[in-house]
C-alpha positions as CSV (number, residue, x, y, z in Angstrom):
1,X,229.3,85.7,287.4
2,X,225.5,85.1,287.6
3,X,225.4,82.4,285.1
4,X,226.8,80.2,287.5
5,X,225.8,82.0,291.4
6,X,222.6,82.1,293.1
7,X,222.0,84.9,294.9
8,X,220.9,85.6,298.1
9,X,219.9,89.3,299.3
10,X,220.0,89.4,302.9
11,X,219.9,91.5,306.0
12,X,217.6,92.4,309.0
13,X,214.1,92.9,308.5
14,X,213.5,96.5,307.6
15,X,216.6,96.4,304.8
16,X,214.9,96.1,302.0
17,X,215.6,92.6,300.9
18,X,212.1,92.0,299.0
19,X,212.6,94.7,297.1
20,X,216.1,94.7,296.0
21,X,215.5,90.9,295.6
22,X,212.6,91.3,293.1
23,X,214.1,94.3,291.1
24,X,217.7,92.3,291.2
25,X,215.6,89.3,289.9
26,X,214.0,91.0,287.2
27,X,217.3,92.8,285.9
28,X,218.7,89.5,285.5
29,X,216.1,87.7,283.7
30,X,216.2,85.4,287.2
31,X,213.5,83.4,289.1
32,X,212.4,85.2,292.9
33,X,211.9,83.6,295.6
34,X,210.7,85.2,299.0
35,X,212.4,84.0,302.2
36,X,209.5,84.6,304.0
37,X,207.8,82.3,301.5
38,X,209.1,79.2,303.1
39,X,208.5,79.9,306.8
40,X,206.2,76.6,308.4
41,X,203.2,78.4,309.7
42,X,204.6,78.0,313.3
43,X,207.1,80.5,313.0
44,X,205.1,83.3,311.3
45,X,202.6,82.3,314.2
46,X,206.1,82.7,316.4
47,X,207.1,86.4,315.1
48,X,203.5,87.3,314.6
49,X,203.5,87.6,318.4
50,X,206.3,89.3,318.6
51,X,208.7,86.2,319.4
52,X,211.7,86.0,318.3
53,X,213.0,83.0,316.4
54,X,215.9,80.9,317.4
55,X,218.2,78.5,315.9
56,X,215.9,75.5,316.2
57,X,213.2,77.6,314.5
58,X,215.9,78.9,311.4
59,X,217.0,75.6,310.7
60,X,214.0,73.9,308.8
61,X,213.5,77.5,307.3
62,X,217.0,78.0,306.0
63,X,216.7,74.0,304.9
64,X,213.6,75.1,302.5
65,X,215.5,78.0,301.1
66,X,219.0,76.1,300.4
67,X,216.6,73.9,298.5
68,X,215.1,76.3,296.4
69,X,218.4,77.6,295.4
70,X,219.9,73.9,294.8
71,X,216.6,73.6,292.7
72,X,217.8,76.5,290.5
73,X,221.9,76.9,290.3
74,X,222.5,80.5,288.8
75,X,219.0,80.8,288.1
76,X,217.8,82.5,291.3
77,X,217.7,85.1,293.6
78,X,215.9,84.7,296.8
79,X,215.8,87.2,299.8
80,X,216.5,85.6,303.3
81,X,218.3,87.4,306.6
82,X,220.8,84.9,307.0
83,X,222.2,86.6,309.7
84,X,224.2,84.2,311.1
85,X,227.3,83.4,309.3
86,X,226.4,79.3,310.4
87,X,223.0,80.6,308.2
88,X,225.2,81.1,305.4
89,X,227.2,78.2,305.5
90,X,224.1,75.8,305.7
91,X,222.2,77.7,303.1
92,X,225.6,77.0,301.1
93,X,226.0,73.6,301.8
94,X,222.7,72.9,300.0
95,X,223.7,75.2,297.2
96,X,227.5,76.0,297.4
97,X,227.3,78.3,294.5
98,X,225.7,80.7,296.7
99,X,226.3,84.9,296.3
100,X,225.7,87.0,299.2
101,X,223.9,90.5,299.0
102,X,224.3,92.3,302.5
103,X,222.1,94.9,302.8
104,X,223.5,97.5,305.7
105,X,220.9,100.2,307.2
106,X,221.2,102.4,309.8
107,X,219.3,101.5,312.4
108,X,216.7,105.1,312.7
109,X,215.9,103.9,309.0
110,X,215.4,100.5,309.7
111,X,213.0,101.2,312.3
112,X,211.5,104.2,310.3
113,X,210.6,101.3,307.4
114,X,209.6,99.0,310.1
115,X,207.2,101.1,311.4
116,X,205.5,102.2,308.1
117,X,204.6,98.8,306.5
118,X,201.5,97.0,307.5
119,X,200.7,93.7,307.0
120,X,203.9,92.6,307.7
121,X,204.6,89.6,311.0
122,X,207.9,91.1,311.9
123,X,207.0,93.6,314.1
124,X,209.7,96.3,314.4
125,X,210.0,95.5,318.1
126,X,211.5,92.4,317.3
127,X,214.2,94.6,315.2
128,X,216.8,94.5,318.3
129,X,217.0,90.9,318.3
130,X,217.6,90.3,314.8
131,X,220.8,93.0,315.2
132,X,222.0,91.3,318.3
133,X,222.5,88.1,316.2
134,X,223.7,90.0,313.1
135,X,227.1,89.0,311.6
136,X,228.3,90.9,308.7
137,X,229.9,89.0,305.6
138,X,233.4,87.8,306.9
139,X,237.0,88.0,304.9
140,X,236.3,85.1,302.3
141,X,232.9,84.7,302.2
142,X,231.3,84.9,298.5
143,X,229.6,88.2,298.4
144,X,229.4,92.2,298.6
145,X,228.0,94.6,301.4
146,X,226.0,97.7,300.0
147,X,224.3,100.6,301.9
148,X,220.2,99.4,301.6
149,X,219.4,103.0,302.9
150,X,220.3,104.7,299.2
151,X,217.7,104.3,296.8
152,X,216.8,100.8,295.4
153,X,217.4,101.8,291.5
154,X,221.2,102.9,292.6
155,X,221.6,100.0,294.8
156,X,220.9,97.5,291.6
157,X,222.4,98.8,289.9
158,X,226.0,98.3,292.3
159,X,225.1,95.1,292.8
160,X,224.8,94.4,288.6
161,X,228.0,96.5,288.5
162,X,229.9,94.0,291.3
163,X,227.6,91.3,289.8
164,X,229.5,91.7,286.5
165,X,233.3,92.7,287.6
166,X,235.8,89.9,286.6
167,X,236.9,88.0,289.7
C-alpha cells in the first residue's frame, strides 16, 4: 500500500505524532517531514502566546504540507493535526494519495505529555481548543485510528501491520 500512499500521522498536540511520524518514516525506508516545519513564523508567534489558530491561519500551513506530500507521492510521511476533516480534504486535494494515521489519547495523557515537554509553542492550555475542533476519520476516508497512548514500538508496528493488509 505504501508504495503508492503518503502518509500523514495526525492528531492533537500531545499525541505523539513526531514520534510515530519519525519511527513510521524510518521503518519504511520514507522521507519525514514535520508539520510544525512549515508553520510561517506568524503562527508559531500566534500559539507561542497561547493563541489559538483559526482557519485563515491553517490554510497557508496545510497548503505547504499538501505540497510536500505532492512533492513526494508514496515517498513520505509527514505529521500534521489535521483536525478538521475540510484539513484532510485540502491536504488531499494537493496530494490525493494521502493515508491518514489518527492518533487517539485520552485526554489526562495528553495533558500529562503536554505538560512535560519544553521547548515546545503549543502550550498545553491551548489543548481544549484543538479538541473542540477535532473530527475523527469519517466512514470512507483513507486511513486507520490507533490508540497513541500504548507505547510507540507497538503502535508501529499496527500501523505497518494495517499499512501492509490487502485492501
Amino acid at each position: 500500500m505504501t508504495d503508492q500512499r503518503s502518509i500523514v500521522v495526525m492528531g492533537v498536540s500531545g499525541a505523539g505524532k513526531t514520534t510515530v511520524g519519525e519511527r513510521l518514516a524510518a521503518a519504511l525506508g520514507l522521507e519525514y517531514a514535520d508539520g510544525d516545519d512549515f508553520h510561517p513564523a506568524e503562527n508559531v508567534a500566534k500559539m507561542s502566546a497561547g493563541v489559538p489558530l483559526d482557519d485563515a491561519d491553517r490554510w497557508p500551513w496545510l497548503d505547504a504540507v499538501g505540497a510536500w506530500l505532492a512533492e513526494r507521492p508514496g515517498r513520505g510521511v509527514a505529521s500534521c493535526s489535521a483536525l478538521k476533516r475540510e484539513y484532510r480534504d485540502r491536504l488531499r486535494a494537493a496530494a490525493p494519495t494521502a493515508y491518514f494515521v489518527d492518533l487517539e489519547v485520552p485526554y489526562d495523557e495528553l495533558k500529562r505529555r503536554m505538560s512535560a515537554r519544553t521547548g515546545h509553542f503549543m502550550r498545553a492550555r491551548m489543548l481544549d481548543s484543538q479538541l473542540a475542533i477535532r473530527q475523527p476519520l469519517a466512514p470512507g476516508e483513507p486511513g486507520i485510528t490507533v490508540d497513541g497512548a500504548r507505547q510507540v514500538p507497538d503502535v508501529v508496528k499496527q500501523i505497518l501491520a494495517e499499512l501492509n493488509s490487502p485492501e
